[in-house]
C-alpha positions in Angstrom: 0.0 0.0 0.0 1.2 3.4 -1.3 1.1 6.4 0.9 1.4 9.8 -0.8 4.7 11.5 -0.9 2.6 14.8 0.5 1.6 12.4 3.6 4.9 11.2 4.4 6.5 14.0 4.5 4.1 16.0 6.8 4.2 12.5 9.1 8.0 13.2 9.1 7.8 16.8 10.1 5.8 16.1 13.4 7.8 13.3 14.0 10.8 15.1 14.2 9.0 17.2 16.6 8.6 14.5 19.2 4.7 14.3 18.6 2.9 11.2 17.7 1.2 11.1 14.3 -1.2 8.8 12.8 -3.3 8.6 9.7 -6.8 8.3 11.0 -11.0 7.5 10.3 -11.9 6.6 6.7 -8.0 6.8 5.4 -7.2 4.3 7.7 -10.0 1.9 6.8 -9.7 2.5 3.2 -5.9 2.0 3.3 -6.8 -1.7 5.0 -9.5 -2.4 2.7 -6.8 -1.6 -0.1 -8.3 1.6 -1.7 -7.2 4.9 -2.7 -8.1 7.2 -0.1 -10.8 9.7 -0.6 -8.7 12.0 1.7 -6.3 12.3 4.4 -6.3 12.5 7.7 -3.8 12.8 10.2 -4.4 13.0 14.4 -1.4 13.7 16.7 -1.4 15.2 20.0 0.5 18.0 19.2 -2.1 21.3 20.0 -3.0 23.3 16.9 -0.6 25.9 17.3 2.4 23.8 18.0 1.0 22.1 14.7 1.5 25.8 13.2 4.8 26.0 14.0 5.5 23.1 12.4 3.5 24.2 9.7 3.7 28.2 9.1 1.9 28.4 6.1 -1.4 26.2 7.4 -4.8 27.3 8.0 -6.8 27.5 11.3 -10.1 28.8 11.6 -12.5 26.6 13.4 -13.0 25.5 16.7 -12.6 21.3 16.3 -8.9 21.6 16.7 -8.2 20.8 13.0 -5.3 22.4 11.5 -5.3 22.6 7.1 -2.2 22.3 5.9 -1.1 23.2 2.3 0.8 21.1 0.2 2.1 21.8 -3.8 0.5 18.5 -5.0 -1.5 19.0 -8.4 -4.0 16.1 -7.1 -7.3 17.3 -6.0 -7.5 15.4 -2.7 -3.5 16.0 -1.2 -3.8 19.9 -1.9 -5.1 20.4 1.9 -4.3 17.4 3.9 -5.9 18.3 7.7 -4.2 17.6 10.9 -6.4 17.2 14.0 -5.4 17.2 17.6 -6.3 14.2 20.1 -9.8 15.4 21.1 -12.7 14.0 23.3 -16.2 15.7 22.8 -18.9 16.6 25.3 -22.7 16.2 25.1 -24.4 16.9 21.8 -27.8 18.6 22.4 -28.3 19.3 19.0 -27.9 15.9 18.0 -25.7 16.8 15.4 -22.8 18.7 17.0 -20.8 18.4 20.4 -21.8 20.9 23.1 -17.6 21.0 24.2 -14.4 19.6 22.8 -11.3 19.5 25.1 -8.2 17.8 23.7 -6.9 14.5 24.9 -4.0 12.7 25.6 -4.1 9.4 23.7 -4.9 8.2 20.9 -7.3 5.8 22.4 -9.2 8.4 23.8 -9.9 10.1 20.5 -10.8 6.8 19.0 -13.7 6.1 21.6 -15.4 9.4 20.1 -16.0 8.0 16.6 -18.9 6.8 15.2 -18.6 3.0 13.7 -15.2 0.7 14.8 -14.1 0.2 11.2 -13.7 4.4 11.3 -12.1 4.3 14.9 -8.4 2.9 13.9 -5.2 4.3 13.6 -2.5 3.5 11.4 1.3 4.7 12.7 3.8 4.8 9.8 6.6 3.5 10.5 10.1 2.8 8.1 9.3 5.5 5.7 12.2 6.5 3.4 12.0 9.2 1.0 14.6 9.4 -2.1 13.7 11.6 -4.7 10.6 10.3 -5.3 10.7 7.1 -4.6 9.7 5.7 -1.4 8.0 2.7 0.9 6.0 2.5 3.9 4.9 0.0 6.5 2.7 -0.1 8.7 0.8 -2.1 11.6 -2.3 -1.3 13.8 -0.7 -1.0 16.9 -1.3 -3.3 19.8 1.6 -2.7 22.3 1.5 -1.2 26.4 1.8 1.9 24.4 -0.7 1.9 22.3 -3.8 0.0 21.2 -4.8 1.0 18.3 -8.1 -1.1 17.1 -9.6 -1.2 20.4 -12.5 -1.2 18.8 -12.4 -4.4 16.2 -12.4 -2.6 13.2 -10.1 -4.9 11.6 -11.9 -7.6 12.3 -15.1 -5.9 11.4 -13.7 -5.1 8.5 -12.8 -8.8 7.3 -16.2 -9.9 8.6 -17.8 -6.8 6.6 -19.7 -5.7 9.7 -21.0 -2.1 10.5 -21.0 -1.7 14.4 -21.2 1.1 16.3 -17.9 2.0 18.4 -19.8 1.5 22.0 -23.5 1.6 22.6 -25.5 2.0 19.3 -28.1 4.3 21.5 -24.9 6.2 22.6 -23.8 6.5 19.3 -27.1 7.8 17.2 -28.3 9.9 20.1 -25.1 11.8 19.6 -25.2 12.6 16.5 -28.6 11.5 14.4 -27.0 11.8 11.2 -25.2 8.5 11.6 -28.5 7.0 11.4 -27.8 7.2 7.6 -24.3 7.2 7.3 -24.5 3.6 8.6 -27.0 2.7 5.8 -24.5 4.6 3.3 -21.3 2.5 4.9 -23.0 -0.6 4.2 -23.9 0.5 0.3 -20.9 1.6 -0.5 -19.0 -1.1 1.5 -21.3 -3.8 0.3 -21.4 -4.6 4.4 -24.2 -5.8 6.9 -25.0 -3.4 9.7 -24.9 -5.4 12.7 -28.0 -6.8 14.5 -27.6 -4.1 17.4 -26.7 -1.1 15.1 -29.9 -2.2 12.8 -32.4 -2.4 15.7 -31.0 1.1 17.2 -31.4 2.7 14.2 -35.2 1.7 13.9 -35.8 2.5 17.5 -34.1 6.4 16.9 -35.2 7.1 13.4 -37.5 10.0 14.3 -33.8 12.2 15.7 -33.4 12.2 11.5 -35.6 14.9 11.6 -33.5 17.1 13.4 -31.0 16.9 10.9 -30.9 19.4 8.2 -32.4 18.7 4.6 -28.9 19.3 3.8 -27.0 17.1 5.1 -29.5 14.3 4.9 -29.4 15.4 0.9 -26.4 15.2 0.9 -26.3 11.6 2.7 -29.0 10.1 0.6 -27.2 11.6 -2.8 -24.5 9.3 -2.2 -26.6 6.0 -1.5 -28.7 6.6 -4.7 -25.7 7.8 -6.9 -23.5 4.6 -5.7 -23.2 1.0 -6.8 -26.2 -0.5 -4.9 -28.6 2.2 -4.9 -31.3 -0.5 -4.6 -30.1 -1.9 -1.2 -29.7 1.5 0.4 -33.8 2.2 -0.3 -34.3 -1.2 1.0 -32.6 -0.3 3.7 -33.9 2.8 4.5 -37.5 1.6 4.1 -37.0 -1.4 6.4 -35.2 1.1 9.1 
């Protein structure tokens, strides 16, 4: 597996630093699954303005404690490559968005926030050498007194082609209701079964979907209809 020459590099640069840094969420799944990453995403527990030291020329302007950094690549999805401290979030009355977002300190803590276990693993790169142009990587999910890195199962959720909540399913879609359809969209474009659990929690909280916005749900469903097995996702919907 191939990891940009953009991603490396940035890797390299806050590992120099002394900070941790791992590619995170839907790179790391896709990256296991064997795909070409939509994006990148990189989590360290550097703050976001030690990350702009690193980083002079990067961007930060919102309050999630992501940092955008710039690159020179001519490829649409390595121009900003974004950087996100270690966070843990609060309650989310809105059902949508945390109330509060403090940093953390591990990894594992920032894992526990996401939404399904086959988004809530890290990859650490390690053995990268670059040389003009050319270069390898390796890398492992993690599983030392260090660091655990799948605490969740996602790899094995992944080879089972399961999608499970990380924790409680209630937990999860109370949170944030708009994972009520991004599991349904997982499963379409993974060609994965949502887990018993996960199935029966969506049912039992479909009516948060209406606190949503049309937008985002739009923008949701456009991606079910407009993938591979737009069939299954109406299915899906109409038996949730």
């Amino acid at each position: 597996m191939q990891i940009p020459l953009e991603v490396l590099e940035i890797l390299e640069k806050i590992k120099k630093r002394n900070f941790e840094a791992y590619l995170v969420g839907g790179c790391a799944r896709d990256l296991l699954l064997d795909k070409e990453p939509k994006d990148w995403d990189i989590t360290t527990q550097a703050t976001p303005v030690e990350i702009q030291k690193i980083f002079p020329d990067s961007i930060y302007e919102n309050n999630f404690g992501t940092v955008a950094i710039k690159t020179s690549s001519q490829k649409e999805s390595l121009k900003i490559i974004e950087i996100t401290t270690f966070r843990k979030e609060g309650k989310y009355t809105d059902k949508r968005h945390p109330d509060e977002i403090k940093f953390a300190q591990t990894i594992e803590e920032d894992l526990s926030r996401r939404d399904f276990t086959i988004n809530a693993m890290a990859l650490k790169i390690q053995n990268s050498k670059i040389k003009n142009q050319n270069y390898n990587s390796k890398f492992k999910i993690l599983d030392t007194k260090y660091a655990s890195i799948d605490p969740f199962g996602g790899q094995k959720d992944l080879q089972n082609k399961i999608i499970r909540t990380v924790g409680s399913p209630n937990d999860r879609f109370t949170e944030d209701a708009l994972r009520l359809i991004r599991a349904i969209r997982f499963a379409c474009e993974l060609n994965f079964k949502i887990e018993k659990e996960t199935l029966e929690a969506i049912k039992n909280n479909v009516g948060l979907i209406k606190l949503i916005s049309q937008e985002r749900i739009r923008d949701e469903f456009i991606k079910i209809i407009a993938g591979p097995r737009a069939a299954q996702g109406l299915s899906l919907m109409q038996e949730t």
